[in-house]
N, C-alpha and C positions, 0 to 999 in steps of 0.2 A: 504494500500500500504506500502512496505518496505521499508525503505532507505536503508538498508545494515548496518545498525547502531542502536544499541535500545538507547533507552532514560531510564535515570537513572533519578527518581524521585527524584527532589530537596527537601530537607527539610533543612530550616533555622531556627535555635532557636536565638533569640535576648535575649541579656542581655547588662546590663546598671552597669558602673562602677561608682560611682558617691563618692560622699564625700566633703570634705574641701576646700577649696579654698589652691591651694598649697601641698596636700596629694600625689602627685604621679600620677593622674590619665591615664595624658596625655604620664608618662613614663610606666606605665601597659599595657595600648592599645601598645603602641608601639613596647613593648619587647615581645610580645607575638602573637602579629600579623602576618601574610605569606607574606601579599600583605603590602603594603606601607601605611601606615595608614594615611587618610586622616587626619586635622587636622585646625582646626580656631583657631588660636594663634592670639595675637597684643602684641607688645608693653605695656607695663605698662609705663604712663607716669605720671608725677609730679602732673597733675589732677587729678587722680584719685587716689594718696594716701592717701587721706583721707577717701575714700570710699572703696578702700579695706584693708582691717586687714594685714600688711604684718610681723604680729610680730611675730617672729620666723622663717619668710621665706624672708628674706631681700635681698637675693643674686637672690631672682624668678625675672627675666626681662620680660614675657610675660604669658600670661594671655588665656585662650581657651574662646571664645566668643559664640560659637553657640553648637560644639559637637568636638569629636571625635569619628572616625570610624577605625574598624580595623577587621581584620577574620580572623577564624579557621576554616579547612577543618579537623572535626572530622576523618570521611571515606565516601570512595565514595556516594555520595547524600546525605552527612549532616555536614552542618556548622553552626558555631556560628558567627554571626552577633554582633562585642560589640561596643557599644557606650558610650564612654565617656561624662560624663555630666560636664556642667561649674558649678565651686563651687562658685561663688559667690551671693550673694542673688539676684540682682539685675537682674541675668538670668536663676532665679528658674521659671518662667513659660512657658520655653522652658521642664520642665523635664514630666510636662502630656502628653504632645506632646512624649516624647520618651519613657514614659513607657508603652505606648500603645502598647498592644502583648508581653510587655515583658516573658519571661519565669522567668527572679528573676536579682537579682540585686546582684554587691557586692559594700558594704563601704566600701571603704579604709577609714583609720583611722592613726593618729600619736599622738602620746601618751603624747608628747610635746602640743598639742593642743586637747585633746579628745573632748572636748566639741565642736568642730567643728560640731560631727559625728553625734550630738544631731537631729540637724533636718533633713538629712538624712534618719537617723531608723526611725525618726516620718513620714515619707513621705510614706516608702515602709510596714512601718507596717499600719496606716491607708487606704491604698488602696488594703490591702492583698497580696503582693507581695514577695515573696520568698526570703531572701536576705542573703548572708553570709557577715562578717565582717572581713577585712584581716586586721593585723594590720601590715605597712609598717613601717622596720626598718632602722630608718634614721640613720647613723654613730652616734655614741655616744651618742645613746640613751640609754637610761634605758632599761633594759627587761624586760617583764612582762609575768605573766602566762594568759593563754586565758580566764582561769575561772574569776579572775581580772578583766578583762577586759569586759565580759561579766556582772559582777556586776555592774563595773562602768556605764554602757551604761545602766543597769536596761532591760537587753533583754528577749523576750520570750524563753521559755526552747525550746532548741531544737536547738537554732540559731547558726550556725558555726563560732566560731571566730578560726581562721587560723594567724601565725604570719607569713611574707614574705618579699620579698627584689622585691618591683616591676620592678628593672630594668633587674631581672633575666628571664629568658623565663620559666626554667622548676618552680619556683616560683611560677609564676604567674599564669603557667598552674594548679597548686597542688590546688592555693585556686578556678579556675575553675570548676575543677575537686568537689571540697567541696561543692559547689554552685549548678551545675547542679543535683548532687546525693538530697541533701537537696530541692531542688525543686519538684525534681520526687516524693519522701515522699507526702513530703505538695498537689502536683496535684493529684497524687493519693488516699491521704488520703480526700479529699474535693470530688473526682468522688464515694469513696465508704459510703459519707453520703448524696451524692445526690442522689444514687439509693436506699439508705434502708430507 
């Protein structure tokens, strides 16, 4: 039976923005989203400074507790689904939970703190998961080249490191855009040694 209407086939690709506690994440989802981007912020209170690291991010007042959610309406019947992950260690077993179906991941990174980004890359590369590395430029930071950066991190060849300003929309979309391409590679190069 006809409705007078076809139906355009939905496809969602999920991707996971995850990194440091304090790196931007929750302003990437944001700047780059269509729809209002869901969000579990709280308060950072006086108890919990000892338990979070706020050194170099002193002026952050609240904290993502569960996820961030936000979307991209690539074209008609395909969006990207991103979820922001809480960077603190104490809500790292919310992130199997969200990398479930992921298509790939990006680490934001701040270069002021790189060693945030450390366990991170160890998450998404021990579970084989696609990830690019956007290095978010915070005012008066240093610059760095991607190759740099990609040392420092000790990454596999191949891996996109992208430098960007997460509160920018076309930014954010760029190191996207780096992330879905580098993904497709990697799925496809994994479907053409699973048939030979």
């Amino acid at each position: 039976m006809d409705s007078g209407h076809s139906e355009t086939p939905v496809m969602a690709l999920k991707i996971l923005i995850a990194g440091g506690f304090g790196v931007g994440k929750t302003t990437m989802v944001g700047a780059v989203s269509e729809i209002r981007p869901l969000r579990t912020e709280e308060q950072l209170t006086e108890a919990g400074r000892h338990v979070d690291d706020t050194m170099g991010v002193e002026r952050k007042s609240t904290t993502t507790v569960a996820m961030d959610f936000g979307r991209i309406t690539v074209r008609a019947g395909l969006s990207l689904y991103l979820f922001g992950t809480p960077g603190q260690d104490r809500f790292w077993f919310l992130w199997d939970e969200l990398s479930q179906g992921a298509l790939g991941a990006v680490v934001l990174a701040d270069t002021r703190r790189l060693e945030d980004s450390f366990p991170a890359v160890d998450f998404f590369e021990h579970r084989k998961i696609p990830f690019a590395v956007a290095v978010n430029r915070f005012p008066g930071t240093q610059e760095h080249r991607p190759e740099d950066i990609a040392r420092a991190l000790d990454l596999q060849d191949g891996t996109p490191v992208v430098l960007c300003d997460a509160r920018d929309r076309a930014s954010g979309k760029e190191v996207l855009i780096a992330l879905v391409e580098h993904a497709g590679r990697m799925h496809a190069a994994r479907l053409l040694e699973s048939v030979s």
